[in-house]
ZADO-1210 file (C-alpha; in nm, 4 decimals, padded with zeros to 6 digits):
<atoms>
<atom x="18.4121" y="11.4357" z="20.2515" code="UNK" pos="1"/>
<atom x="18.1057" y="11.5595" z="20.3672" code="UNK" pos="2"/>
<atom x="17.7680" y="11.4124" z="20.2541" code="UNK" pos="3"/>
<atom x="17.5524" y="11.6217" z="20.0383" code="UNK" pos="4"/>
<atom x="17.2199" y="11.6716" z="20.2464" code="UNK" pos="5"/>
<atom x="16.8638" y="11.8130" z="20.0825" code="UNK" pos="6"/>
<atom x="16.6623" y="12.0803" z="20.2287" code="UNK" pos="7"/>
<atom x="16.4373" y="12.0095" z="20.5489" code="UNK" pos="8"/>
<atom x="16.1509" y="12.1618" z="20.3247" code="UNK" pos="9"/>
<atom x="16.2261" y="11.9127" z="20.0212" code="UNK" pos="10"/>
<atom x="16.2838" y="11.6199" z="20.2268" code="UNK" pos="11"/>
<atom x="15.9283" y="11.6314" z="20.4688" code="UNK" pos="12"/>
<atom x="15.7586" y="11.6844" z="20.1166" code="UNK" pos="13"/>
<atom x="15.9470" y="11.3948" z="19.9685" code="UNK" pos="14"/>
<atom x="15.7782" y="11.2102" z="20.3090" code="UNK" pos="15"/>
<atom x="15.4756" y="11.3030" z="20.2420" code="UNK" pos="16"/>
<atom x="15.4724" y="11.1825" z="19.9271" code="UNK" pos="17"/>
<atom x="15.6446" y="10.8660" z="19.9842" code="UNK" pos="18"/>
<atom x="15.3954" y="10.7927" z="20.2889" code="UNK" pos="19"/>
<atom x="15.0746" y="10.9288" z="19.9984" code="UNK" pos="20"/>
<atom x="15.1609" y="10.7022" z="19.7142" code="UNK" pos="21"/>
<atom x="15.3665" y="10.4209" z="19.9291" code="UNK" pos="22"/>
<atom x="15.0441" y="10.2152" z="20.0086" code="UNK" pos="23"/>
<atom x="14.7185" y="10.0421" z="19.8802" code="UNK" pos="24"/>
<atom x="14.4899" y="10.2201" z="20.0798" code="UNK" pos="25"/>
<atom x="14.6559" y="10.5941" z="20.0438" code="UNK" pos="26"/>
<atom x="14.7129" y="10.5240" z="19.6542" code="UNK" pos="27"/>
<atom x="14.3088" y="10.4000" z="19.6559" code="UNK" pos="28"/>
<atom x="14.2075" y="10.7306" z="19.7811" code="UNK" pos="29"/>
<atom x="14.3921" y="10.9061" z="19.5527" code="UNK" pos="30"/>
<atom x="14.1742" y="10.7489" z="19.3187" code="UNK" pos="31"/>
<atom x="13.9106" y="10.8214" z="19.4366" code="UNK" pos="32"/>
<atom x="13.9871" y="11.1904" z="19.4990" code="UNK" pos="33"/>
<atom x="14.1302" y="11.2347" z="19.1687" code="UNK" pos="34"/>
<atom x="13.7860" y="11.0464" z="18.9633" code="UNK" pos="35"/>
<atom x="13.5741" y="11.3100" z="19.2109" code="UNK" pos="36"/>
<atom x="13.7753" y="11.5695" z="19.1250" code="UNK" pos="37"/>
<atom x="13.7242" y="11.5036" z="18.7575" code="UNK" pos="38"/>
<atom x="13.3766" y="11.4520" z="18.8207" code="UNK" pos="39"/>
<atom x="13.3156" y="11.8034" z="18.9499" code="UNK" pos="40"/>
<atom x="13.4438" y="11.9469" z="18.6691" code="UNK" pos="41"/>
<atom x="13.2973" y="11.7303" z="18.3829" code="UNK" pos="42"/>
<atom x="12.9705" y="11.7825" z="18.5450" code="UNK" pos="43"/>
<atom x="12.9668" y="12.0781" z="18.7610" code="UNK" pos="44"/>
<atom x="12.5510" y="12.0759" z="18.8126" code="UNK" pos="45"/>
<atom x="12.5669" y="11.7021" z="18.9822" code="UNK" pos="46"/>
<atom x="12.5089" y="11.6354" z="19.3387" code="UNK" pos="47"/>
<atom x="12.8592" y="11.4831" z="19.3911" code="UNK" pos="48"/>
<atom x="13.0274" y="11.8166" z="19.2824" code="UNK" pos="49"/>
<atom x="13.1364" y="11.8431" z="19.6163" code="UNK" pos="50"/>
<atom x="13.2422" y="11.5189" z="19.7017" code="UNK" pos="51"/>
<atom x="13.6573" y="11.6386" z="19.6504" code="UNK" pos="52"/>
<atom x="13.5725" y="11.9042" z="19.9756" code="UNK" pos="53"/>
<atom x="13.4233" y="11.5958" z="20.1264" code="UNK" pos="54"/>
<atom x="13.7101" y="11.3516" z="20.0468" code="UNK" pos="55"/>
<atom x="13.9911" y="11.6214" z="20.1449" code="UNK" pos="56"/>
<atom x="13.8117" y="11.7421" z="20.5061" code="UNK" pos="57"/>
<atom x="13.9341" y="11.8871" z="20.7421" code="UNK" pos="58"/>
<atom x="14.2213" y="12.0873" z="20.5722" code="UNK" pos="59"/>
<atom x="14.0229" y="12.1666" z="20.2387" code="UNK" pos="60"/>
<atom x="13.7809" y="12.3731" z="20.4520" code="UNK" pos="61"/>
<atom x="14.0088" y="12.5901" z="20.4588" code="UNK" pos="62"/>
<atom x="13.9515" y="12.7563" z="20.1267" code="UNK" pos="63"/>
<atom x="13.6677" y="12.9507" z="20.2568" code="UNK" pos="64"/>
<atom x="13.9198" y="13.1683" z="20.4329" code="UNK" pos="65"/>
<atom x="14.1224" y="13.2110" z="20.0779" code="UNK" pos="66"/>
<atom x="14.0361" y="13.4532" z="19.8167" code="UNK" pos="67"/>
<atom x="13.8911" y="13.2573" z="19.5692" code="UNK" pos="68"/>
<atom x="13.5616" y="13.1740" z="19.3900" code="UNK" pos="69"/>
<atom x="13.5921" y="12.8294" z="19.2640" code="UNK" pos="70"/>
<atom x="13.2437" y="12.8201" z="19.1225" code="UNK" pos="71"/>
<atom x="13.2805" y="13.1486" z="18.9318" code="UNK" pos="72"/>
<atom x="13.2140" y="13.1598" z="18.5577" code="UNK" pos="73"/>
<atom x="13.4829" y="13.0894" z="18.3216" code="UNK" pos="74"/>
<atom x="13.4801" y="13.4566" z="18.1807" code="UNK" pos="75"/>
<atom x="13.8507" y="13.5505" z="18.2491" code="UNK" pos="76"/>
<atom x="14.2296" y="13.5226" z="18.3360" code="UNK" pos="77"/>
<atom x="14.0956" y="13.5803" z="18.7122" code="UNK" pos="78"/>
<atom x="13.8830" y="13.2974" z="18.7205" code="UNK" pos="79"/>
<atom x="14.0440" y="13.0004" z="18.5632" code="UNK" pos="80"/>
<atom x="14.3561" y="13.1289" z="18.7767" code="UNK" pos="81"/>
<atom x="14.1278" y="13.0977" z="19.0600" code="UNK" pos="82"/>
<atom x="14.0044" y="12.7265" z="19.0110" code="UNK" pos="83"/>
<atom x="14.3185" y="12.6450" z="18.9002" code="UNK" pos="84"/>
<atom x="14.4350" y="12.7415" z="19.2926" code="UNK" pos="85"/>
<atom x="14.1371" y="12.5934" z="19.4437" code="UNK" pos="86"/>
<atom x="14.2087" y="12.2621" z="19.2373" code="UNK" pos="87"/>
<atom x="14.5897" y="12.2499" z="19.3345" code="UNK" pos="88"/>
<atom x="14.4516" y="12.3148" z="19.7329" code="UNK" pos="89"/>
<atom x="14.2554" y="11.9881" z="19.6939" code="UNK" pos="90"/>
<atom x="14.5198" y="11.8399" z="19.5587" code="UNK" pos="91"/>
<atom x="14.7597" y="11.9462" z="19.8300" code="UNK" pos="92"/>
<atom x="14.4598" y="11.8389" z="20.0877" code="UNK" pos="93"/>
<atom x="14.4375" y="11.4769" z="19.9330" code="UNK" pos="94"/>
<atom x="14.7814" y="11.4579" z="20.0194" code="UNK" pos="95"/>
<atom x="14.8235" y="11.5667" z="20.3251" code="UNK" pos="96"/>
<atom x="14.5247" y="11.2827" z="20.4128" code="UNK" pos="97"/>
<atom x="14.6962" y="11.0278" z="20.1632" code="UNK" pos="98"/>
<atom x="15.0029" y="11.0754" z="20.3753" code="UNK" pos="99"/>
<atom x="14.8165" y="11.0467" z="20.7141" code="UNK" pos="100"/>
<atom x="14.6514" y="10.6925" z="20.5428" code="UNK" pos="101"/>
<atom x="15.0096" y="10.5386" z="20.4618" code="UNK" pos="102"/>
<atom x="15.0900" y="10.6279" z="20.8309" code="UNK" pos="103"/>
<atom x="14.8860" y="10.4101" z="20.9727" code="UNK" pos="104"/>
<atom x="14.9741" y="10.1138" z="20.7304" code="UNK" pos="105"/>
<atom x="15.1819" y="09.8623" z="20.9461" code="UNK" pos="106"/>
<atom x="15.4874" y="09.8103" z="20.6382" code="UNK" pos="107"/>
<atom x="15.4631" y="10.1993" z="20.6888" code="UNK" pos="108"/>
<atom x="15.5379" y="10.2363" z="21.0273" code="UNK" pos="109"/>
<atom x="15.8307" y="09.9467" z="21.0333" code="UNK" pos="110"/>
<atom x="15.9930" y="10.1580" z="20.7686" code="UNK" pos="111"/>
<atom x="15.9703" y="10.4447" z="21.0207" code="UNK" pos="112"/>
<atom x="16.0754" y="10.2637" z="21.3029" code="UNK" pos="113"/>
<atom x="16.3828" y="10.1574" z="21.1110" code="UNK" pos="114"/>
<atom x="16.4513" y="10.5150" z="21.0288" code="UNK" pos="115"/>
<atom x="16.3763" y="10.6198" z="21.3888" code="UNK" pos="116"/>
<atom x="16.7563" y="10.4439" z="21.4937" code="UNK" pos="117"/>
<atom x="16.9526" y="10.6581" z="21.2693" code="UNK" pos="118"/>
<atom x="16.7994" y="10.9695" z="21.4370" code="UNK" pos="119"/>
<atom x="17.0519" y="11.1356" z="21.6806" code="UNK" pos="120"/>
<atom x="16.9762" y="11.1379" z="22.0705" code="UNK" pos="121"/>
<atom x="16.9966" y="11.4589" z="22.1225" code="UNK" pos="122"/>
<atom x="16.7332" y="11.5392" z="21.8105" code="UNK" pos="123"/>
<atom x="16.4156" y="11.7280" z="21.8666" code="UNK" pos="124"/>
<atom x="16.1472" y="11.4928" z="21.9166" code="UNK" pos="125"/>
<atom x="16.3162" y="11.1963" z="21.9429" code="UNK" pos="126"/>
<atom x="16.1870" y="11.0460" z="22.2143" code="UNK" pos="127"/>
<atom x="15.8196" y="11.1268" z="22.0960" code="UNK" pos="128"/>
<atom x="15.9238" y="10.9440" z="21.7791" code="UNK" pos="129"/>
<atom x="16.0868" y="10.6171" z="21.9658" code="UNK" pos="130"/>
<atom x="15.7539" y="10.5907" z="22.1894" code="UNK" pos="131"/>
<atom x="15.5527" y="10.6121" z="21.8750" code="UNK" pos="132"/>
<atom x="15.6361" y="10.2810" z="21.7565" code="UNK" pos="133"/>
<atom x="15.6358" y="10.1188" z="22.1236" code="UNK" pos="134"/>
<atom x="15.3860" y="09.8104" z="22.1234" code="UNK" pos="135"/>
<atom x="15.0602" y="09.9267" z="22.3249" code="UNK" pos="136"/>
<atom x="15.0308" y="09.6313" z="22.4949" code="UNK" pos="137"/>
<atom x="15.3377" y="09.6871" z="22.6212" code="UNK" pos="138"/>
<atom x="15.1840" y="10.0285" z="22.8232" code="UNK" pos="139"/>
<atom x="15.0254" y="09.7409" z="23.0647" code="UNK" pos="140"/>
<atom x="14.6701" y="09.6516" z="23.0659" code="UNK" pos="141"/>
<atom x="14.3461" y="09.7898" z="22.8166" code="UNK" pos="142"/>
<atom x="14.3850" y="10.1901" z="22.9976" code="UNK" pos="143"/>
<atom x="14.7435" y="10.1663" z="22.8863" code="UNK" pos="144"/>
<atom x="14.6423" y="10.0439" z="22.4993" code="UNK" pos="145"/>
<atom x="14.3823" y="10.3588" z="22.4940" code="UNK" pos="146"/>
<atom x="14.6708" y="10.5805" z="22.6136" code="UNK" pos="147"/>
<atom x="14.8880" y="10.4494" z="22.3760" code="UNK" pos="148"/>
<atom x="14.6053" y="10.4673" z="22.0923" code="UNK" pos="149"/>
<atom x="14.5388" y="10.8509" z="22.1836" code="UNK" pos="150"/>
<atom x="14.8509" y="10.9383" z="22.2393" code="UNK" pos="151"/>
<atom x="14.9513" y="11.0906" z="21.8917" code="UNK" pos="152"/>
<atom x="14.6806" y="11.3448" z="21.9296" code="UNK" pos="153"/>
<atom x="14.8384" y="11.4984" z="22.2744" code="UNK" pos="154"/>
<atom x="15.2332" y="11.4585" z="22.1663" code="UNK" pos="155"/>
<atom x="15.2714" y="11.6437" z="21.9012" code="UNK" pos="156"/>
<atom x="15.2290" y="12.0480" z="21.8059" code="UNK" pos="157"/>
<atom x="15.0691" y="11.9525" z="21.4569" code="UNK" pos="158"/>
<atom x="14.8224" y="11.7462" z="21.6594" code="UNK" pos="159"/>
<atom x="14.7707" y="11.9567" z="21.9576" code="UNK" pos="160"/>
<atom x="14.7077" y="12.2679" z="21.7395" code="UNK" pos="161"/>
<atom x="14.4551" y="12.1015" z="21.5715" code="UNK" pos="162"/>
<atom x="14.2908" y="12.0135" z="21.8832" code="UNK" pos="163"/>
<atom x="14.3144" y="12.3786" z="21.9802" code="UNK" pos="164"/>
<atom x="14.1297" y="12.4686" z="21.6791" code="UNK" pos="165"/>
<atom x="13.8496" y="12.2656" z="21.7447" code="UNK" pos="166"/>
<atom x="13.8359" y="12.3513" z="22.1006" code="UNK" pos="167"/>
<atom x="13.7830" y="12.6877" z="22.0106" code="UNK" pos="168"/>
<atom x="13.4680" y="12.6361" z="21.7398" code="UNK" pos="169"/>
<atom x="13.3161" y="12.4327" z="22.0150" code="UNK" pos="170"/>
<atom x="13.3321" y="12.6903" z="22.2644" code="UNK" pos="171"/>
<atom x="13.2067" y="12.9410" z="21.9835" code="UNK" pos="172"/>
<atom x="12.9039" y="12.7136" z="21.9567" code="UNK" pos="173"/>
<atom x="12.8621" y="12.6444" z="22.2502" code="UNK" pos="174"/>
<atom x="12.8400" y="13.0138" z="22.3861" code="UNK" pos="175"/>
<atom x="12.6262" y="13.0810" z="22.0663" code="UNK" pos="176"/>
<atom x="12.3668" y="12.8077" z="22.1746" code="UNK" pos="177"/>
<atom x="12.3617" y="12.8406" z="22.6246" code="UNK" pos="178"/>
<atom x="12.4109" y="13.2435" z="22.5268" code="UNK" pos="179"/>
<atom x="12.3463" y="13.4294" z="22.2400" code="UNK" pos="180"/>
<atom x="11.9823" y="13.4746" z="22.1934" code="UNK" pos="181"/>
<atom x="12.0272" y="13.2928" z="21.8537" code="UNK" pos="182"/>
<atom x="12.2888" y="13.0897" z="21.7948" code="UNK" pos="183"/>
<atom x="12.2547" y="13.1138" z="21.3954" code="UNK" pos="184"/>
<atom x="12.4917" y="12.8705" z="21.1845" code="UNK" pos="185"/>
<atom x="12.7383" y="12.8904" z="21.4978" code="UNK" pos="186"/>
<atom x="12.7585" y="12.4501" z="21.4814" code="UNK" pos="187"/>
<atom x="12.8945" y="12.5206" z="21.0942" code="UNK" pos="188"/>
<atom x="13.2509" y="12.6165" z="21.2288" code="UNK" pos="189"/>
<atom x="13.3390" y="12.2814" z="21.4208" code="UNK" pos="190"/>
<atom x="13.1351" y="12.0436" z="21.2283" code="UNK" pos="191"/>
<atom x="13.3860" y="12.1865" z="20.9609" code="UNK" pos="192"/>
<atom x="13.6918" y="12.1656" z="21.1754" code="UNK" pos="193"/>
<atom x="13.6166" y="11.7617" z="21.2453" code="UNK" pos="194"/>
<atom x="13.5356" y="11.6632" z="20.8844" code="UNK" pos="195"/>
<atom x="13.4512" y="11.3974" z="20.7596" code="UNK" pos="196"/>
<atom x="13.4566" y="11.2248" z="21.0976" code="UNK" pos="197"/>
<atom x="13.1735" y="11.4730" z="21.2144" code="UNK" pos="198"/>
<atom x="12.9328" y="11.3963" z="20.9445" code="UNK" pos="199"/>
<atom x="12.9406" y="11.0061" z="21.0103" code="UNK" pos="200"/>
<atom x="12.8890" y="11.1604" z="21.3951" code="UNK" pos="201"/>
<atom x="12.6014" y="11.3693" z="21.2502" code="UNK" pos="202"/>
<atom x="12.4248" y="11.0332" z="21.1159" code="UNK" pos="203"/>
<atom x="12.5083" y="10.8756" z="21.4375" code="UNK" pos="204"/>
<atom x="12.3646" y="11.1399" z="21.6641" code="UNK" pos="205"/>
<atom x="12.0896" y="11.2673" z="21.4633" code="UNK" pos="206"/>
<atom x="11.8465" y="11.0163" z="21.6223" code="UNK" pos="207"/>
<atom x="11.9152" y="11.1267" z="21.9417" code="UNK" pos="208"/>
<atom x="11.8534" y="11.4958" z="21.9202" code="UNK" pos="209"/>
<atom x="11.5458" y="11.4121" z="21.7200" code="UNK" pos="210"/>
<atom x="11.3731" y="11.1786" z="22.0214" code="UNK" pos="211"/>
<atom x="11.5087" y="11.4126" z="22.2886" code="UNK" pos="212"/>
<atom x="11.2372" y="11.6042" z="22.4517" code="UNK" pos="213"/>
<atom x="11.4603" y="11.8789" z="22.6511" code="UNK" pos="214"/>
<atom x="11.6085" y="12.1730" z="22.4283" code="UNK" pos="215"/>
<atom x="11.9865" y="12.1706" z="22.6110" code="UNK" pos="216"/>
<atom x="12.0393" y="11.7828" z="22.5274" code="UNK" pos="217"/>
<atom x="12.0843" y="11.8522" z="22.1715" code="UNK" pos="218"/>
<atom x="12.3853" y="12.1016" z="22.1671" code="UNK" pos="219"/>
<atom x="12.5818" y="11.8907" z="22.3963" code="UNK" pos="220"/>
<atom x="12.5198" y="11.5596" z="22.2085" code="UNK" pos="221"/>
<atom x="12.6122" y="11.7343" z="21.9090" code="UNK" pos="222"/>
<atom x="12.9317" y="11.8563" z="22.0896" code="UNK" pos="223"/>
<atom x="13.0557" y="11.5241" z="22.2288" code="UNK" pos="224"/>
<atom x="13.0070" y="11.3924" z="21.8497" code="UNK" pos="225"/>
<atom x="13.2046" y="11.6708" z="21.7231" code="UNK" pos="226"/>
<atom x="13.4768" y="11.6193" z="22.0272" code="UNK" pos="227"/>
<atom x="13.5303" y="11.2960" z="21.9563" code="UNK" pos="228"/>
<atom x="13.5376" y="11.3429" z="21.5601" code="UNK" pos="229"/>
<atom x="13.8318" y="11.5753" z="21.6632" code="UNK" pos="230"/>
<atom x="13.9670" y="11.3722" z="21.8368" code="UNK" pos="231"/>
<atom x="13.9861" y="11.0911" z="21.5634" code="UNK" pos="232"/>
<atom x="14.1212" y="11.3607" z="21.3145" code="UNK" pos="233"/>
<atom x="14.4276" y="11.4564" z="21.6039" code="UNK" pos="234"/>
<atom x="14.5385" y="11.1108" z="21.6018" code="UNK" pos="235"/>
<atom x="14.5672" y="11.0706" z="21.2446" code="UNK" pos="236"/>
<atom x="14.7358" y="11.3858" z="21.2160" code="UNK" pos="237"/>
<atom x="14.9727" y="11.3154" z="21.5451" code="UNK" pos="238"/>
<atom x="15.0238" y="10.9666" z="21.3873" code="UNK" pos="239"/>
<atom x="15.1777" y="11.1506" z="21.0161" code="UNK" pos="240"/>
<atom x="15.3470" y="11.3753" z="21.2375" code="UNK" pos="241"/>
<atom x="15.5537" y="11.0993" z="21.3898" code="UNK" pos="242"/>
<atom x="15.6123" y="10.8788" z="21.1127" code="UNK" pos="243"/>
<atom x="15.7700" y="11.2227" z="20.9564" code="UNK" pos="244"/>
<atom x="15.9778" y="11.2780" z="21.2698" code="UNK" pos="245"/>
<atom x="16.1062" y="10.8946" z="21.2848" code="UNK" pos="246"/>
<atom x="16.1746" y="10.8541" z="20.8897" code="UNK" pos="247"/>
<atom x="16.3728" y="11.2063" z="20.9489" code="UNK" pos="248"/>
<atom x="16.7529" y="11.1317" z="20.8319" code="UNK" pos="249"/>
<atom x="17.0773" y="11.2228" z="21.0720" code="UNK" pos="250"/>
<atom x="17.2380" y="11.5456" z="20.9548" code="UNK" pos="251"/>
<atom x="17.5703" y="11.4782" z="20.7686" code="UNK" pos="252"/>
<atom x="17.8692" y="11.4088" z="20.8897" code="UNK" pos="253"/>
<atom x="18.2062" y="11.5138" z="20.7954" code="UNK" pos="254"/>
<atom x="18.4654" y="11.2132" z="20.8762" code="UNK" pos="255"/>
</atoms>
């Protein structure tokens, strides 16, 4: 008989979800998110109102792209619809980063090495997934640990697409700041794309561009901050991507 088998689409979002709510760390910023996100509404006016866009970076940036006015005036159908969808985005935010938390959890990734055996040879990906859970120190000296370490953000199409992204708002700023006779709010668009990362590389930075005396300094120091904020943000992602491929079931079988 053959063996019933669920959806592709219902079984990565039942991976998600196991990998969002399957940890301490993932459930404890679900927490969080979900006591902002009551926050915000409770008390719309206060100054951590937008702590759930904070807590949900980089994906929850993405609203400004969707047609919606989440701080519209509860005077119809059209707007409570509307923060209703901006409030189920965060929510769908939290868990993509929930998910990406669990991954890195080390009961997490056993599980998906354990899965990672049943997966067929021959299987899309499967070598990515196999190498995933490889020991780095078994890549031979420190350069082989830091290519092991980055090597979720290069592997992977959810990762390198990312990457791509941000690539392309950092050469948007940085032809708005060399070229363009002002550059405007062009540094808005990656320090976006590398949230929250790039605000902790904002505070990091800041002092720098401050003290610096030559006007080109700044835009690159701001740029390698944002790079490597990016960068952070791949690995996490490439890191959920692969603990999705390896916990991936073999199709069924007919005996």
């Amino acid at each position: 008989m053959p063996t019933a088998s669920h959806s592709p689409g219902l079984s990565r979002i039942r991976r998600v979800v196991a990998l969002a709510t399957g940890t301490w760390p993932a459930r404890g910023y679900l927490a969080v998110f979900a006591l902002s996100l009551t926050a915000t509404f409770v008390f719309p006016d206060s100054p951590f109102a937008g702590s759930p866009l904070l807590l949900t970076a980089p994906l929850s940036f993405l609203c400004v792209f969707l047609p919606l006015d989440p701080g519209a005036t509860l005077d119809g159908p059209a707007d409570v619809a509307a923060i209703a969808v901006f409030a189920l985005w965060l929510l769908l935010c939290a868990l993509v980063n929930a998910a990406a938390l669990g991954a890195l959890d080390s009961k997490a990734g056993a599980s998906a090495q354990a899965g990672a055996q049943q997966i067929l040879p021959d299987a899309p990906g499967t070598a990515e997934a196999a190498s995933s859970d490889c020991p780095a120190g078994l890549a031979g000296g420190r350069p082989g640990k830091v290519r092991a370490l980055l090597a979720p953000a290069v592997d992977n199409w959810l990762a390198r697409g990312y990457l791509a992204v941000v690539a392309a708002t950092l050469g948007f700023f940085l032809c708005a700041a060399f070229v363009l006779p002002d550059p405007g709010f062009a540094g808005i668009w990656p320090l976006m794309a590398t949230a929250p990362f790039s605000l902790l590389a904002m505070a990091v930075t800041a002092p720098i561009e401050f003290l610096s005396s030559t006007t080109w300094l700044s835009p690159l120091v701001f740029t390698l901050g944002m790079a490597l904020s990016g960068l952070v943000n791949a690995v996490l992602l490439g890191r959920l991507a692969r603990r999705l491929q390896a916990q991936r079931p073999c199709p069924a079988t007919t005996p």
